[in-house]
N, C-alpha and C positions, 0 to 999 in steps of 0.2 A: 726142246723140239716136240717132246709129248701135246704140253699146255698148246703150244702153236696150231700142231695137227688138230688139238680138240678145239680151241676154239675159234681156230680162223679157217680150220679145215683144209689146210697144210702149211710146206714150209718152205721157206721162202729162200732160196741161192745163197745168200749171205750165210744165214744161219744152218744153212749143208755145211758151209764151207767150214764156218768157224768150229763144228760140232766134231769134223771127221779132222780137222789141225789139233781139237783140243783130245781128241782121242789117240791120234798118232803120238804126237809132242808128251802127252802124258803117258804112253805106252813108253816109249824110248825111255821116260825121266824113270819111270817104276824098272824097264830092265836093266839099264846104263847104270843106275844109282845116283843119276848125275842130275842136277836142277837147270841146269844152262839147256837144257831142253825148252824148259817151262819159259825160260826167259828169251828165249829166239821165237817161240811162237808169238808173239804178236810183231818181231817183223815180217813173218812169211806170211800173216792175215794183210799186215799194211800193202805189203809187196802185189798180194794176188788180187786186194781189189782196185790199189792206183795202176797195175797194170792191165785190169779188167776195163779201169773206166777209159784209161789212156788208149786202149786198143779200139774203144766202142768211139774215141774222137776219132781216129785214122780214118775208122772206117763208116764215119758220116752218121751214126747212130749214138747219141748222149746217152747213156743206157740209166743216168740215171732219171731221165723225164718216165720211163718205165717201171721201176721203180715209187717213184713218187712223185706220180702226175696229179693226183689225189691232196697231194700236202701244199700242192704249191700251182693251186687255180690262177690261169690269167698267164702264167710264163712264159713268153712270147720264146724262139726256136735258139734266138741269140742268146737269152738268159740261160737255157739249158745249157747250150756251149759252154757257157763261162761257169756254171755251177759246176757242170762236168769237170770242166777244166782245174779248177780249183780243186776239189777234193784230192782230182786225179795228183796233183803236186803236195797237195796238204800231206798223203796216205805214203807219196813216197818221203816226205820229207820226216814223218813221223817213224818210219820203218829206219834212218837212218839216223835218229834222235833215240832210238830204243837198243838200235845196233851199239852206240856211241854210251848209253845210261850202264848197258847190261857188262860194258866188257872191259869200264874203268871204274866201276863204286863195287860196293858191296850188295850181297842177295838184300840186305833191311832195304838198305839204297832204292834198291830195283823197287822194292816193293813198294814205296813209297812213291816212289815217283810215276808208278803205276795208277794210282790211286790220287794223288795229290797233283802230279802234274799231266799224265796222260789225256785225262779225262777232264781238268777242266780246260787245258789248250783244244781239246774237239767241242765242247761248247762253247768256247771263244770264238773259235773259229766259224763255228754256225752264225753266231750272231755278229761278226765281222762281215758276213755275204750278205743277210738282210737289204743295207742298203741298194746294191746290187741290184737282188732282185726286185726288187719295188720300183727301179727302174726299169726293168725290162718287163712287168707288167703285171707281176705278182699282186694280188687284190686279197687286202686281209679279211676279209666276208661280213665286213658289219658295213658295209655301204648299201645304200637308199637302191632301191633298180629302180634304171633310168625307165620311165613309160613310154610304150611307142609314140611317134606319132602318128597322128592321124586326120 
């Protein structure tokens, strides 16, 4: 959160979020003595951003075109919806896949699957939407600009 503040010059919703989850969950695990702390915080990250984004579909605002309007030039209103919409199911589906890792294997288990599968089903997953957005108008920035006419 430091690095962020210094060099982007603050911090960014997500990274509140995740900082004060990893400060509670790690406070609990340090007084509890108990690790099943450590291992439920990333469903209640999964939890509070697909119901972040699913509340920002209800109410007619893609929050993540806000987010990362910047990453993804050209994405027409429809593309947002369905980015939105996708994460929004991906974050719960992953929140109920971490539920399902942490409360049938073992702590190695978890950690592993942390590590080896958490992380690359959310890079899969990014580049499973790709096509997606390229239909709905995403421009990868090495294209020629068209000249007026005139």
């Amino acid at each position: 959160m430091v690095v962020s503040r210094v060099k982007l010059g603050g911090i960014s919703p997500m990274l509140w979020i995740s900082g004060v989850l990893v400060v509670v969950f790690g406070g609990l695990t340090l007084y509890f003595h108990d690790p099943r702390f450590i291992q439920m915080k990333p469903t209640f990250v999964y939890l509070i951003f697909g119901g972040t984004l699913g509340f920002g579909l209800l109410t007619g605002r893609p929050l993540l075109q806000a987010l990362l309007e910047t990453a993804y030039p050209g994405l027409n209103a429809v593309g947002w919806r369905k980015l939105t919409r996708n994460w929004a199911v991906f974050f719960c589906g992953m929140a109920l896949l971490n539920e399902a890792v942490w409360r049938s294997t073992s702590w190695d288990f978890w950690v592993g699957f942390k590590l080896w599968g958490a992380i690359p089903l959310t890079l899969l997953f990014a580049f499973a939407n790709i096509p997606m957005l390229l239909r709905h108008g995403l421009t990868m920035g090495d294209e020629a600009p068209v000249p007026p006419e005139g």
